[in-house]
C-alpha positions as YAML, in Angstrom:
chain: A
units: angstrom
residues:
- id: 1
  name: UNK
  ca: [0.00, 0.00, 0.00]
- id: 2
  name: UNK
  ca: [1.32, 3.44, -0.83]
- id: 3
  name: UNK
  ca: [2.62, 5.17, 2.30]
- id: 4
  name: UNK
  ca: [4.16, 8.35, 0.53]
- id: 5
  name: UNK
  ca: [2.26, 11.28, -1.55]
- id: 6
  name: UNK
  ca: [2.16, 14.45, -3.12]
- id: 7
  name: UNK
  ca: [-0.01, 16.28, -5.36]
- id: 8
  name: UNK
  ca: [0.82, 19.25, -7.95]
- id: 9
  name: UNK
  ca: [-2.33, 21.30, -8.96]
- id: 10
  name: UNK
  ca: [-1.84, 23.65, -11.67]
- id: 11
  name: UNK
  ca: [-4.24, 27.07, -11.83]
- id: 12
  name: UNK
  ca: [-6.60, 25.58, -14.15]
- id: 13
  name: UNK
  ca: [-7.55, 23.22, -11.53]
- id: 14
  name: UNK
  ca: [-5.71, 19.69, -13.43]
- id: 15
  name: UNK
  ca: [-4.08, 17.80, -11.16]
- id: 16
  name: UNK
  ca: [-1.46, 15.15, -11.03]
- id: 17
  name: UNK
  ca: [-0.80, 12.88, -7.97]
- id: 18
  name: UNK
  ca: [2.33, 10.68, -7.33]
- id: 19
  name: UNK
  ca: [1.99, 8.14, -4.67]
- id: 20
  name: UNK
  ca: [5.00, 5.47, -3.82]
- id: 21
  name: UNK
  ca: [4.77, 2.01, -1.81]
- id: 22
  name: UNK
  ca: [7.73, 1.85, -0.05]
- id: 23
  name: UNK
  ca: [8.93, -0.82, 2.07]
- id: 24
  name: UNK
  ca: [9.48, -0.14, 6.11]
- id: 25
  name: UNK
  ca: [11.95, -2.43, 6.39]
- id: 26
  name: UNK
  ca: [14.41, -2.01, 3.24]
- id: 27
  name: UNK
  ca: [12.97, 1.49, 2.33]
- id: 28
  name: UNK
  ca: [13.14, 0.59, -1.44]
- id: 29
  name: UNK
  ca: [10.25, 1.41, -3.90]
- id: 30
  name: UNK
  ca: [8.44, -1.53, -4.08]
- id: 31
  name: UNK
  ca: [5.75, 0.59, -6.68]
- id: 32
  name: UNK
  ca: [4.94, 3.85, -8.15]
- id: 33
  name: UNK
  ca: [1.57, 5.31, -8.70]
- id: 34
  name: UNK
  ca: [0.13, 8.29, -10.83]
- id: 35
  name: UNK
  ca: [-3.48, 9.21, -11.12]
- id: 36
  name: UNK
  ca: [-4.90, 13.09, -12.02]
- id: 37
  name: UNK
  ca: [-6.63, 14.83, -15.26]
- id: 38
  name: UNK
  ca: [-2.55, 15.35, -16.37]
- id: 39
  name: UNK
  ca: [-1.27, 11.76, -16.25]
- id: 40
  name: UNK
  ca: [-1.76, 11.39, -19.95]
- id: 41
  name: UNK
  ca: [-0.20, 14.78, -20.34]
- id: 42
  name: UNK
  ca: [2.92, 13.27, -18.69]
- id: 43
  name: UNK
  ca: [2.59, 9.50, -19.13]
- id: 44
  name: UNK
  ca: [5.81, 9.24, -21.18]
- id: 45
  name: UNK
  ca: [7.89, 10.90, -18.29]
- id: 46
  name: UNK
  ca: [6.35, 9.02, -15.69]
- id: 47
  name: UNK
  ca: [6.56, 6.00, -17.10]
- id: 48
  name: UNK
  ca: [9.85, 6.60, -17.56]
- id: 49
  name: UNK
  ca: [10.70, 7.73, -13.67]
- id: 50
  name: UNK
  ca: [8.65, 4.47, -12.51]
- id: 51
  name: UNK
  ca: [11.22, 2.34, -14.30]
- id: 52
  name: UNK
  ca: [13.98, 4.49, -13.01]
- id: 53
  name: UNK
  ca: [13.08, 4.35, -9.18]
- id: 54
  name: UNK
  ca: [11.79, 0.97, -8.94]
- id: 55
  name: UNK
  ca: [13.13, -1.44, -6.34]
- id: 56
  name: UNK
  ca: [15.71, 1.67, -5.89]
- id: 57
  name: UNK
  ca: [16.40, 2.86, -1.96]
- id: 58
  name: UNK
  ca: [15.52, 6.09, -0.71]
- id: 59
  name: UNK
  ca: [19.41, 7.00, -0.75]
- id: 60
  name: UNK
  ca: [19.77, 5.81, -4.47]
- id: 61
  name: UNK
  ca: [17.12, 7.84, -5.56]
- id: 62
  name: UNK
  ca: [18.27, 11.17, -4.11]
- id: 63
  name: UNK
  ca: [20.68, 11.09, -6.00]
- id: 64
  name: UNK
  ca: [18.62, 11.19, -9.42]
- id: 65
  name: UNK
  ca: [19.35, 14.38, -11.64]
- id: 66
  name: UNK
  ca: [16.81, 15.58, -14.21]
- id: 67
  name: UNK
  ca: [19.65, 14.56, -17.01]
- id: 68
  name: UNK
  ca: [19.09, 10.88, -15.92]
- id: 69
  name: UNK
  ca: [15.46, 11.48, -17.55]
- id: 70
  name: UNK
  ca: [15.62, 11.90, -21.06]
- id: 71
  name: UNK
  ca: [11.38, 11.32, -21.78]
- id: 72
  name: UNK
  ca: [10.65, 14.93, -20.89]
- id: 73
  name: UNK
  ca: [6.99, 16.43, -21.59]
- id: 74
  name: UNK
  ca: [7.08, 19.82, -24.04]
- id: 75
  name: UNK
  ca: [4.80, 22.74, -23.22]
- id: 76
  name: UNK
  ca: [2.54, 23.83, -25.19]
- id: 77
  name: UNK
  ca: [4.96, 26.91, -27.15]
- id: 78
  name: UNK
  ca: [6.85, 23.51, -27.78]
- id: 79
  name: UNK
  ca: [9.63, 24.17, -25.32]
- id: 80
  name: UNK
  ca: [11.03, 22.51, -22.31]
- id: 81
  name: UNK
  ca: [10.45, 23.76, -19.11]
- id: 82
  name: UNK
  ca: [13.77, 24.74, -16.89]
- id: 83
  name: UNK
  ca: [12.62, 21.85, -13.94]
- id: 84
  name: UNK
  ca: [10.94, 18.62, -14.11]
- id: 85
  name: UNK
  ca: [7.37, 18.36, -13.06]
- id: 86
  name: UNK
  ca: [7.83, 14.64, -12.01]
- id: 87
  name: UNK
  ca: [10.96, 15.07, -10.08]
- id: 88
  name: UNK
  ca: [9.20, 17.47, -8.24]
- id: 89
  name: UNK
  ca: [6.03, 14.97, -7.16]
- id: 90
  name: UNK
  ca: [9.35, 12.59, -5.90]
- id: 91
  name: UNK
  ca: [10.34, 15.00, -4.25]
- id: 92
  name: UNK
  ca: [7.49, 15.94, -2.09]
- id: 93
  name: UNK
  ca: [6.39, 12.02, -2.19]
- id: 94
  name: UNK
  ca: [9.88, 11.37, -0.11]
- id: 95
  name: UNK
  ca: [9.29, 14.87, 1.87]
- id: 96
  name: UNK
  ca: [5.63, 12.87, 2.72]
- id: 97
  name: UNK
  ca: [7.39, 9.69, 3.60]
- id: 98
  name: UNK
  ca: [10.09, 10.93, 5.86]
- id: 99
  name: UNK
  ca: [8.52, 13.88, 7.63]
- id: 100
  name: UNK
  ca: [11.72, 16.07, 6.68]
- id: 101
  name: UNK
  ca: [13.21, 18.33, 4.06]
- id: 102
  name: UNK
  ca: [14.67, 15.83, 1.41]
- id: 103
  name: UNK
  ca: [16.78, 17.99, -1.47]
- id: 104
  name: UNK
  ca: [17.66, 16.42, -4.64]
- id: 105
  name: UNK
  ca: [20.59, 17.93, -6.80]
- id: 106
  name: UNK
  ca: [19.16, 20.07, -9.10]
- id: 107
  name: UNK
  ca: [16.77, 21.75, -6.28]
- id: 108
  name: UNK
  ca: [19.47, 23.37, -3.84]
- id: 109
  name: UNK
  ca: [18.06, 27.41, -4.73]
- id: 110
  name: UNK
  ca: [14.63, 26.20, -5.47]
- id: 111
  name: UNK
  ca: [12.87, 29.20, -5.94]
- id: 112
  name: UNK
  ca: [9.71, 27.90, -8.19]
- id: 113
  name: UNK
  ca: [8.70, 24.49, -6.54]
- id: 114
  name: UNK
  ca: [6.55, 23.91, -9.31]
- id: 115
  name: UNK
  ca: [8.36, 23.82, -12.12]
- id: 116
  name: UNK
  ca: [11.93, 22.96, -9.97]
- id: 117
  name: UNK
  ca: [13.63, 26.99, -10.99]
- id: 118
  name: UNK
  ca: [16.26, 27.77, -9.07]
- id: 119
  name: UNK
  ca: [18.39, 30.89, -8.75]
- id: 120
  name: UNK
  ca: [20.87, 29.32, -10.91]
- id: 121
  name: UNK
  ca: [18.17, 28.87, -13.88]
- id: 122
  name: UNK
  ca: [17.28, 32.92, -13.51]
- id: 123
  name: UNK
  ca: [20.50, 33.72, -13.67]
- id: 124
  name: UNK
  ca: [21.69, 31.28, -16.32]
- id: 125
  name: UNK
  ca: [18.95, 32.61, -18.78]
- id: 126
  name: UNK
  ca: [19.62, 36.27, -17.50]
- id: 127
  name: UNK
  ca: [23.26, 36.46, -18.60]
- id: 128
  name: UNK
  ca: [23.34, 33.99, -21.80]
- id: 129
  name: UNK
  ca: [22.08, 36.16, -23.52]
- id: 130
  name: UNK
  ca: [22.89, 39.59, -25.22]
- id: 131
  name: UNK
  ca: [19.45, 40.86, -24.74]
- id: 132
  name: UNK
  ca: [16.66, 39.53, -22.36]
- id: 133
  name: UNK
  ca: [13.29, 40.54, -20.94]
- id: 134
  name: UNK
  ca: [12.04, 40.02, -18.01]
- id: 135
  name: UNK
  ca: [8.68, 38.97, -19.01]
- id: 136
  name: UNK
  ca: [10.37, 36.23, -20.97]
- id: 137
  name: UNK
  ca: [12.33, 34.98, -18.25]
- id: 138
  name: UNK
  ca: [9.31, 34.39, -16.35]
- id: 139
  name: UNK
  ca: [7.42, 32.85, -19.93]
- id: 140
  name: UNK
  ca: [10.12, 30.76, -20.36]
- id: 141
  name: UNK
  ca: [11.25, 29.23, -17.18]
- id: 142
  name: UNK
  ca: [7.18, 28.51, -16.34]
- id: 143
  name: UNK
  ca: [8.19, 30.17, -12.91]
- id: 144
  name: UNK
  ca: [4.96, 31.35, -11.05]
- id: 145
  name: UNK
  ca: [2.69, 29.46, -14.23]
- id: 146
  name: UNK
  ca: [1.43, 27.23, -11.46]
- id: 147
  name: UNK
  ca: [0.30, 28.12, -7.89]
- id: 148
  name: UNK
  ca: [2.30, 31.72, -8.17]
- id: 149
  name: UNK
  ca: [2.93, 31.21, -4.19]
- id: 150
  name: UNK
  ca: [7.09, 31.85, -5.59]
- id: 151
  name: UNK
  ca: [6.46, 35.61, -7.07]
- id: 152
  name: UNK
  ca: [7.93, 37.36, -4.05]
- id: 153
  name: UNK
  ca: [10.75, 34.72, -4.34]
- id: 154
  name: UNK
  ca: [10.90, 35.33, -7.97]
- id: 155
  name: UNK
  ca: [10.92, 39.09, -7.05]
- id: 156
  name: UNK
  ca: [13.75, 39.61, -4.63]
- id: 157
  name: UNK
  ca: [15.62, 37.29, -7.06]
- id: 158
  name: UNK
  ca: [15.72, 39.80, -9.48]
- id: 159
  name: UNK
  ca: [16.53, 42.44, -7.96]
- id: 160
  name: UNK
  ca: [19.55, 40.66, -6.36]
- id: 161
  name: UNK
  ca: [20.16, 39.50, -9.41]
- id: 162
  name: UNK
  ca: [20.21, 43.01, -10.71]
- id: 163
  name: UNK
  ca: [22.60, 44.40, -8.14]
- id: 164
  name: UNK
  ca: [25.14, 41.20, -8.24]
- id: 165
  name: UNK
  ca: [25.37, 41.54, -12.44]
- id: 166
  name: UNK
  ca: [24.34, 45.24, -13.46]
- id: 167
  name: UNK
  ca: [21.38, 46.05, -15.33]
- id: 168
  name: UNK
  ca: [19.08, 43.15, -16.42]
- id: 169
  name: UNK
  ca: [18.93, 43.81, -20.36]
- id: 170
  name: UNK
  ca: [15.92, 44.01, -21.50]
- id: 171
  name: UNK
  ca: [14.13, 46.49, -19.41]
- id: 172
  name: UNK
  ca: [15.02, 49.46, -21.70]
- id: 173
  name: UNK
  ca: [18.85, 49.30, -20.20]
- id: 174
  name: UNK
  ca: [20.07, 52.25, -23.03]
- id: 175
  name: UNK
  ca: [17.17, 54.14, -21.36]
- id: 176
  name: UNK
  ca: [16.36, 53.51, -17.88]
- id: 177
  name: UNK
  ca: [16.82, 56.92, -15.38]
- id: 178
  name: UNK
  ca: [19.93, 56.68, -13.19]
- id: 179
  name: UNK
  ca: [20.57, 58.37, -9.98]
- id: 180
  name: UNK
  ca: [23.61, 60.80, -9.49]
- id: 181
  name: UNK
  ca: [25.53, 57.57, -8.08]
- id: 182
  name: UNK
  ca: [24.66, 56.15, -11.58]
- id: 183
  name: UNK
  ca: [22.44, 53.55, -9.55]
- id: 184
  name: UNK
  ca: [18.88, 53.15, -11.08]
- id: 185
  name: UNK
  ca: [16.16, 55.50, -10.02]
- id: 186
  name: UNK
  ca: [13.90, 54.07, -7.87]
- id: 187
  name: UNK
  ca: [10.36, 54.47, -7.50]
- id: 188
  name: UNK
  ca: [8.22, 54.03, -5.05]
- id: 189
  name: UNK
  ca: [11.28, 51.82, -3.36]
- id: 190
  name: UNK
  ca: [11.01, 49.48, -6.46]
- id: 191
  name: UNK
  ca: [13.42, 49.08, -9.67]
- id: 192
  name: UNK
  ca: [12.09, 48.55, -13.08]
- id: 193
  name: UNK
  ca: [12.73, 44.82, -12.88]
- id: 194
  name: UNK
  ca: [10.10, 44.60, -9.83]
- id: 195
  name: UNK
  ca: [7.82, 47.57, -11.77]
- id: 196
  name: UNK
  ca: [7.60, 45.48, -15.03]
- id: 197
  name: UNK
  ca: [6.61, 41.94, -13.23]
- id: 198
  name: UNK
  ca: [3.96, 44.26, -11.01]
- id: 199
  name: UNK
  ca: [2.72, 45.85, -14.21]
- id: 200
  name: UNK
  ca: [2.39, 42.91, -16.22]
- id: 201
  name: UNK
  ca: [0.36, 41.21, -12.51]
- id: 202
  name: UNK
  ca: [-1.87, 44.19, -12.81]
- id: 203
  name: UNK
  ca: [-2.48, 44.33, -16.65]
- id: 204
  name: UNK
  ca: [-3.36, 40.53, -16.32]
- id: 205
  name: UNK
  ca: [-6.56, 40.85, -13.93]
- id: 206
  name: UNK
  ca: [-7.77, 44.32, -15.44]
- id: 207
  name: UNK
  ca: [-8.02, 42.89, -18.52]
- id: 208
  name: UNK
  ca: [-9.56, 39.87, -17.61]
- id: 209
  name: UNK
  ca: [-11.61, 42.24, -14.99]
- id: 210
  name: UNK
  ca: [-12.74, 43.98, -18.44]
- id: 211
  name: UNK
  ca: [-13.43, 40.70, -20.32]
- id: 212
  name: UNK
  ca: [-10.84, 42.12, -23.37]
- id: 213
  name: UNK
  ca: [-7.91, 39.21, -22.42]
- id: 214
  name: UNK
  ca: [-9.54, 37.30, -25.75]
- id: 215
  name: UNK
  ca: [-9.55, 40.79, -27.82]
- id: 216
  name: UNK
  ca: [-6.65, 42.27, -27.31]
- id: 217
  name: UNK
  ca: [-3.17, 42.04, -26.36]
- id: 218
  name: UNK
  ca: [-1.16, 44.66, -24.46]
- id: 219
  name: UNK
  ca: [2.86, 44.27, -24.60]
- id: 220
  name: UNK
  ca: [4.88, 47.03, -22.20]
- id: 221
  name: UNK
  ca: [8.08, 47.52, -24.54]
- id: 222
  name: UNK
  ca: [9.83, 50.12, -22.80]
- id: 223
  name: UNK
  ca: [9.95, 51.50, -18.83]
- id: 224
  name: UNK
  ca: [11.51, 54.90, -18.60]
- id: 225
  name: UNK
  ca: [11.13, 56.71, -14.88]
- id: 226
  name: UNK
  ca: [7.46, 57.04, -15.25]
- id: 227
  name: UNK
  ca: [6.95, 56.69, -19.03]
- id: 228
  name: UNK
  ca: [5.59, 53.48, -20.54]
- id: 229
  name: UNK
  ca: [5.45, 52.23, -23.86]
- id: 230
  name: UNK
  ca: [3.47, 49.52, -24.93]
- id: 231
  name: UNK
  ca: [2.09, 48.68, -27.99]
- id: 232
  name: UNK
  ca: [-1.95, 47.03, -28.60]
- id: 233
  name: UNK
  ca: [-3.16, 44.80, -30.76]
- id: 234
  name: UNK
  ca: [-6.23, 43.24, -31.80]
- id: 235
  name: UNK
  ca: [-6.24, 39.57, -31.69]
- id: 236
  name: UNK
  ca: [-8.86, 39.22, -35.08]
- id: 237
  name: UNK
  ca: [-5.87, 41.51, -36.58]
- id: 238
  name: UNK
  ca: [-7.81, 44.49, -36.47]
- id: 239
  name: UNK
  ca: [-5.69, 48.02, -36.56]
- id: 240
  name: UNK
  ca: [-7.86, 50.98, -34.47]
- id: 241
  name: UNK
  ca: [-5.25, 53.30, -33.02]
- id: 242
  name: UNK
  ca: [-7.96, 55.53, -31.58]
- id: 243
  name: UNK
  ca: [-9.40, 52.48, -29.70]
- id: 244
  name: UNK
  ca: [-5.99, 50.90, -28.72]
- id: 245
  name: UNK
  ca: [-5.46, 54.59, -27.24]
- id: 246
  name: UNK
  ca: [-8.66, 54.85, -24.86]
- id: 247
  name: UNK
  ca: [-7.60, 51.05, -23.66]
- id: 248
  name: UNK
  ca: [-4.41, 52.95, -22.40]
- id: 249
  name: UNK
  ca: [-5.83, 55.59, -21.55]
- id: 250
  name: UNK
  ca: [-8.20, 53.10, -19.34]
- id: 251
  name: UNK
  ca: [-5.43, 50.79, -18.19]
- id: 252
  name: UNK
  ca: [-3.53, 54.12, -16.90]
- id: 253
  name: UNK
  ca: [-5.86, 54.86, -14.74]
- id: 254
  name: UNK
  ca: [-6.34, 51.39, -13.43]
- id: 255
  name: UNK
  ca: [-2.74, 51.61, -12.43]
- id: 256
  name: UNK
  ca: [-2.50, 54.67, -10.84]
- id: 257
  name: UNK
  ca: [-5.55, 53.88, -8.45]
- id: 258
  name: UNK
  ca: [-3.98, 50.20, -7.59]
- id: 259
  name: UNK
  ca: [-0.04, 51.61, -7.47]
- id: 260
  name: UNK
  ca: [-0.90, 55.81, -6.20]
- id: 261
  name: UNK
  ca: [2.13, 55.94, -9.39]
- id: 262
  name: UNK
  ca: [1.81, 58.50, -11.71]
- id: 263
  name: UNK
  ca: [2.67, 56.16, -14.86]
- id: 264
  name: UNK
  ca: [2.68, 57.83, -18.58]
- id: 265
  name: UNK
  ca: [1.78, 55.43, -20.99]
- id: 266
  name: UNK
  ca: [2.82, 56.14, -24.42]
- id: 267
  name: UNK
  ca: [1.52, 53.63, -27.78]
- id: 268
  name: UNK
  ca: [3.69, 52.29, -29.99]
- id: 269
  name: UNK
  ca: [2.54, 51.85, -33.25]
...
């Protein structure tokens, strides 16, 4: 009978449960279970983690990295996420069993349990490349996708990372405000790493508050001090600058009442 458990449940409500019989005695993984609206999503994986853990003892499996599975699930933009949805559920499963903190190799700076980011990942993705937005980070890594309870993590991440490495490119870096020390201008006690993750929170539930998240689709480009640019477009392809304007117009208001910030929001065409 299983005696160890866990359970990921993503924000659409799908869950997928991971449930191990392990014996007292040896404390090897006599079975694996998997039951939940995503097991089909992630059979292939799974599958593939059952044969890998099977008849294995608790010490042999903590030592399991995610590049010992090679049957990984893609997303749906066809990409890989950074961690390992299944490696997580063992995890938490052997967390369940023993009553303690169990850490597997790969999970050291966990910041997103979910998905299995870490500090490294963030700052990996941050400084391979020549040019790299913040929102994309986020997009691509899947961190805060799930249960979001890792966005202050995710936050004060950033804006370590940001002091430790120098400006995060992406975030209008030839443009951004400095301070007389040359240190970015604050406002409201937050950088424009933390102001563009805040924005895009807020943009997300005022336009689904305004039931236009299936019409439209609003993209901040550049943060400046105050000064926003974004640019709108209509989902059916449809080009109405004067409409796209009032929607800004709208939205900047909708900030300044949830943030008491002063934004200007400027459309790019």
């Amino acid at each position: 009978m299983a005696n160890a458990h866990a359970t990921y449940k993503n924000s659409f409500g799908q869950e997928l449960s991971l449930s191990l019989d392990i014996d007292l005695k040896s404390e090897r993984v006599q079975d694996v279970f998997f039951k939940g609206s995503l097991k089909a999503t992630y059979e292939a994986e799974l599958l593939e983690l059952k044969n890998l853990i099977a008849n294995k003892s608790i010490d042999e499996i903590k030592k399991i990295k995610r590049s010992d599975l090679k049957m990984e699930t893609l997303l749906s933009s066809k990409k890989l996420a950074l961690g390992n949805l299944s490696l997580w559920l063992l995890n938490n499963a052997l967390m369940d069993y023993l009553g303690t903190t169990v850490t597997l190799p790969e999970q050291k700076d966990a910041l997103c349990l979910c998905f299995g980011v870490t500090r490294s990942d963030l700052t990996k993705e941050i400084l391979k490349r020549a040019d790299y937005d913040l929102l994309d980070i986020v997009a691509e890594t899947m961190a805060t996708s799930a249960c979001a309870s890792c966005l202050p993590s995710i936050r004060s991440a950033l804006i370590d990372l940001r002091s430790e490495y120098g400006l995060i490119k992406g975030v209008a870096h030839s443009q951004t405000r400095f301070d007389k020390e040359g240190h970015w201008v604050k406002i409201k006690g937050m950088y424009p790493a933390e102001i563009v993750v805040l924005i895009d929170d807020l943009k997300r539930i005022w336009m689904k508050r305004e039931a236009i998240d299936s019409q439209f689709i609003i993209e901040l480009l550049n943060i400046e001090g105050h000064h926003l640019w974004f640019k709108v477009q209509g989902i059916s392809g449809a080009d109405d600058p004067d409409r796209f304007k009032k929607i800004l117009d709208a939205f900047m208001e909708y900030l300044k009442s949830q943030t008491g910030i002063l934004f200007f929001l400027h459309l790019v065409s």
